[in-house]
N, C-alpha and C positions, 0 to 999 in steps of 0.2 A: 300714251304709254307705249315704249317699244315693246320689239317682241318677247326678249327675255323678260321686263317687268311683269308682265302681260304674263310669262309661262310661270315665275316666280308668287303671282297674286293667287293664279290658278291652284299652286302645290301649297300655298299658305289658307285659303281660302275658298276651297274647292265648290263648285256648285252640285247639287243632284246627290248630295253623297251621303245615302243612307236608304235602307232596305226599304221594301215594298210587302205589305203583307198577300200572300196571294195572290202574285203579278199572273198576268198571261205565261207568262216564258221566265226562264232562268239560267243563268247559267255561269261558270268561273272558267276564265284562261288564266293560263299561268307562260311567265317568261323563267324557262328556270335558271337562265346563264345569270339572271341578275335576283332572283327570288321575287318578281315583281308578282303581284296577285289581283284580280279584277273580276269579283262577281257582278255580272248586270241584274238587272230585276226591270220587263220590260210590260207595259199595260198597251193594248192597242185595242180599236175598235174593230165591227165586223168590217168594214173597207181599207182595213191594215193600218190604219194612220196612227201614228204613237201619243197617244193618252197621256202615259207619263213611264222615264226613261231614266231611273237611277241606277246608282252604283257602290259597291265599299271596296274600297283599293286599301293595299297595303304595297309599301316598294318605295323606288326611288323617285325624285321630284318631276321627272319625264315621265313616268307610267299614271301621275297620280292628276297631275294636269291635263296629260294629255283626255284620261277618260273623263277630267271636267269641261273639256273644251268639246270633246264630242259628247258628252248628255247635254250640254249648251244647246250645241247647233241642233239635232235632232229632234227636241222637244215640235209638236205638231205635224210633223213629217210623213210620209208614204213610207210602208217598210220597205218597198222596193226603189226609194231614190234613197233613200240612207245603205241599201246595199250597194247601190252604183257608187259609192264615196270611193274613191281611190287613197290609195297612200300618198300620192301628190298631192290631193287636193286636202289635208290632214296636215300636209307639212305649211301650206300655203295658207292655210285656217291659222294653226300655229304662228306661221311668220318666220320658220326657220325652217332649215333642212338640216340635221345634225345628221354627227356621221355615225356608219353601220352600228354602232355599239349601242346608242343611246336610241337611234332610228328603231329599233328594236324596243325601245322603254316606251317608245311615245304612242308606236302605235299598237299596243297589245290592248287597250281599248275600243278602237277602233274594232281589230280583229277579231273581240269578244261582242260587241253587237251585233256583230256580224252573224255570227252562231249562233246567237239568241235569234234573231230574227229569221235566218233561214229553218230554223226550228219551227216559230210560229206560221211561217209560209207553209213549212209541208206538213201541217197536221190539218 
């Protein structure tokens, strides 16, 4: 599958996408130049490793894939290597580099675990 099928399977058939009842952590970013919206709901053990890693997005087909591609990859993960995740390596996951506009859509998931996680770090 290339990488647009690949982002277009994601935004029709999203993985991880639905609430947690009393996760560890929570939390919603929002992109508002596009109205994109991204609550996480994140479960982690006492050695930070992520349990389980969902989401409920509203927005456009870049904000909604991209948070299925990253609850994808981070399932099992250290919360401190899933905050090492750069926006490169996001696009590279992805399989494309779009430009500033949409760059903006793909990674407010990314951006939004990120918060969730350095929450659960410093409590």
């Amino acid at each position: 599958m290339d990488p647009k099928e690949r982002l277009l399977d994601h935004y029709h058939h999203p993985q991880f996408c639905r609430a947690i009842k009393d996760p560890t952590a929570r939390g919603t970013t929002q992109n508002r130049s596009c109205g994109d919206q991204i609550t996480w709901y994140v479960n982690v053990d006492k050695d930070y490793v992520i349990t389980e890693a969902t989401y409920e997005a509203s927005g456009c087909s870049f904000a909604i894939a991209g948070a299925s591609m990253v609850a994808s990859a981070i399932q099992g993960k250290k919360a401190q290597e899933v905050l090492s995740m750069t926006d490169e390596e996001l696009f590279q996951l992805v399989g494309i580099h779009p430009g500033p506009v949409r760059a903006n859509c793909l990674l407010i998931g990314l951006q939004g675990v990120h918060a969730v996680l350095k929450k659960v770090i410093s409590t």
